[in-house]
C-alpha positions as CSV (number, residue, x, y, z in Angstrom):
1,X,-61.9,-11.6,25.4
2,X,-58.9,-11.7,27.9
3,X,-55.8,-9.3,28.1
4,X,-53.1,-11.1,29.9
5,X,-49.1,-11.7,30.1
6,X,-47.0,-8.6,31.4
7,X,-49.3,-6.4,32.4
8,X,-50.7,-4.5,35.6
9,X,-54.3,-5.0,35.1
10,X,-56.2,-8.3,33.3
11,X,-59.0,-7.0,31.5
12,X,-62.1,-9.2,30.5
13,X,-63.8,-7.2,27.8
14,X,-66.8,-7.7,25.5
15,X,-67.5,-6.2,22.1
16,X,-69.7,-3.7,23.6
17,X,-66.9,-2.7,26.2
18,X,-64.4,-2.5,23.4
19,X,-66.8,-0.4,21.1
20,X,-67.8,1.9,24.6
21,X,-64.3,2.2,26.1
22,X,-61.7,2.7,23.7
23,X,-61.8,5.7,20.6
24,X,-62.9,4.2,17.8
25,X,-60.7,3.8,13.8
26,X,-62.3,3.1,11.0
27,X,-59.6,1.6,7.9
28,X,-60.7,0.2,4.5
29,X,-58.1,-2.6,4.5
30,X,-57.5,-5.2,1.2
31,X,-55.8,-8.4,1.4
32,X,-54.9,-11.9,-0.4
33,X,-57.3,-14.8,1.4
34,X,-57.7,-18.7,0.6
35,X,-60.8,-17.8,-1.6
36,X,-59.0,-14.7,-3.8
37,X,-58.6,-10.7,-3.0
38,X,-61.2,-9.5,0.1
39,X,-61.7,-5.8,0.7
40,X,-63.4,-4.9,3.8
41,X,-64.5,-2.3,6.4
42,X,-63.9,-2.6,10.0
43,X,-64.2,-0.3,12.9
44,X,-62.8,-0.4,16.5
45,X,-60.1,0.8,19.0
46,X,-56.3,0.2,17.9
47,X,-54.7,-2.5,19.5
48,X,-51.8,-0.3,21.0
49,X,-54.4,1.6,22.7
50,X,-56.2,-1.7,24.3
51,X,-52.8,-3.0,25.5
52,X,-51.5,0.1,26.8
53,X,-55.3,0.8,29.2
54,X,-53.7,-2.6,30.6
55,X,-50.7,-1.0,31.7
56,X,-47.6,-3.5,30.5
57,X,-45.0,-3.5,32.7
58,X,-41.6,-2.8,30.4
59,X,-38.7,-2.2,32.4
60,X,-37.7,1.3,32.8
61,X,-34.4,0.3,33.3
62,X,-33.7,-1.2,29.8
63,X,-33.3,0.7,26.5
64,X,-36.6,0.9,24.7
65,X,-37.6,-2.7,26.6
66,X,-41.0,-2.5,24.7
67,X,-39.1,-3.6,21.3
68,X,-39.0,-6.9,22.9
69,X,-42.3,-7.7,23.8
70,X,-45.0,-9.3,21.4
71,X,-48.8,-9.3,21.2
72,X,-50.2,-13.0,20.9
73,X,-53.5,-13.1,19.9
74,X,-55.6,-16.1,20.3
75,X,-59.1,-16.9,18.4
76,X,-61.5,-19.2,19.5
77,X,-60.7,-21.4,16.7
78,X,-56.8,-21.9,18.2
79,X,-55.4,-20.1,15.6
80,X,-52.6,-18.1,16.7
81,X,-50.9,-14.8,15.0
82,X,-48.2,-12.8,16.7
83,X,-47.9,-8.7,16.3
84,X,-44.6,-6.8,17.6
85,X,-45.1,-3.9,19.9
86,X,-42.4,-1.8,17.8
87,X,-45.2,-2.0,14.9
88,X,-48.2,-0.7,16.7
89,X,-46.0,1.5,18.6
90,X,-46.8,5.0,17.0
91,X,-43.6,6.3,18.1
92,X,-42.3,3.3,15.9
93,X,-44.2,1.9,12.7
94,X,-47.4,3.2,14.4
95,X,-49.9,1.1,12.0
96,X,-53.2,0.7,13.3
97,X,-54.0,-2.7,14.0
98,X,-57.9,-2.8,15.7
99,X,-59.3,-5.0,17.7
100,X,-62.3,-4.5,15.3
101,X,-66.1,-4.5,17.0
102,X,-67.3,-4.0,13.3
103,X,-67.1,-5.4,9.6
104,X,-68.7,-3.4,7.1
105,X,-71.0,-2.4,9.5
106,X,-72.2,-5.5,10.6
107,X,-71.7,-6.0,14.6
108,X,-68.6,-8.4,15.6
109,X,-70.3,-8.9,18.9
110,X,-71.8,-12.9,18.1
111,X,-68.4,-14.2,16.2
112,X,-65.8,-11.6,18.7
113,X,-63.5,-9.0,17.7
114,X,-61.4,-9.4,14.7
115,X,-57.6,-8.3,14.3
116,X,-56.6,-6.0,11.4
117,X,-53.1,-6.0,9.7
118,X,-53.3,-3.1,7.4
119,X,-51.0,-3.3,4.9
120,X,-50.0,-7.1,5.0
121,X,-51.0,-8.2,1.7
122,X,-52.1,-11.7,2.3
123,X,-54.9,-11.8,5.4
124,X,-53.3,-14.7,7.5
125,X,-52.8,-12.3,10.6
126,X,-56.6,-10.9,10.4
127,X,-57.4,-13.0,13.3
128,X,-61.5,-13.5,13.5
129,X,-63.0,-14.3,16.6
130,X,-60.3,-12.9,19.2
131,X,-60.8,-14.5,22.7
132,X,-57.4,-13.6,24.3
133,X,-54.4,-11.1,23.5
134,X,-51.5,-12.1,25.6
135,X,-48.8,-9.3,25.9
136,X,-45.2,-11.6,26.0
137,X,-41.8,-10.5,26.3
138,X,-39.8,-12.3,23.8
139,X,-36.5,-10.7,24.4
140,X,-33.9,-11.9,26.9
C-alpha cells in the first residue's frame, strides 16, 4: 500500500509494517451492506496516525489549512471512498478510522488492509483491500 499526495515522505507499507509500526485499535463496528446488517472486528493503526508518520505538508500560514485536505483511499478493485482530515483529526471529530491489518482475527495480510468508518451506518466507505491512500487538498 502507497501513501502519496501532500506529504514529505511516500511510504510503501505492508500489512506486517502497518501491524509492527503503528499502535494498534481495536473497534467492534456494525453497518448496513448489499447482503443485510454485518458486525465485525477489526484491528490496526488509525488512519490519522498513518497519514501524520507521512508528515503532510498544510500550510502554516493558513487558518486550520488541514480542514481542506481529504484522504483518498484506493482498493485494488478501483473502488474509491474519500475521508476528510477534520473527521480523523482528534482535535476535530477524532473518530478512529483504521487502516485495519485484522478482521475478527483473521490476518488482512493476503486481501490488504481494510478501511473502517465507525459510525457510518451503511458500509460503502469500509474500503477492503486498500492499495493507496492519497492525502489531497481539496480547498482552494
Amino acid at each position: 500500500m502507497l501513501i502519496l499526495g501532500r506529504i514529505a515522505y511516500l511510504q510503501r507499507l505492508t500489512v506486517a509494517d502497518l501491524a509492527a509500526k503503528y499502535p494498534q485499535h481495536t473497534q467492534k463496528v456494525t453497518f448496513q451492506s448489499g447482503v443485510g446488517p454485518q458486525t465485525h472486528t477489526y484491528t490496526g493503526p488509525t488512519l490519522y496516525d498513518v497519514l501524520q508518520a507521512a508528515k503532510p505538508t498544510f500550510r502554516s500560514d493558513v487558518k486550520n489549512d488541514a480542514l481542506r485536505y481529504a484522504a483518498v483511499i484506493h482498493a485494488s478493485d478501483g473502488y474509491e471512498s474519500v475521508v476528510s482530515w477534520g473527521e480523523i483529526d482528534p482535535g476535530f471529530a477524532g473518530t478512529e478510522a483504521l487502516l485495519a491489518v485484522a478482521q475478527d482475527g483473521v490476518s488482512l495480510a493476503k486481501e490488504g488492509p481494510r478501511l473502517t468508518a465507525p459510525g457510518d451506518t451503511k458500509g460503502g466507505r469500509y474500503v477492503s483491500g486498500v492499495t493507496a491512500v492519497t492525502l489531497v487538498r481539496a480547498g482552494l
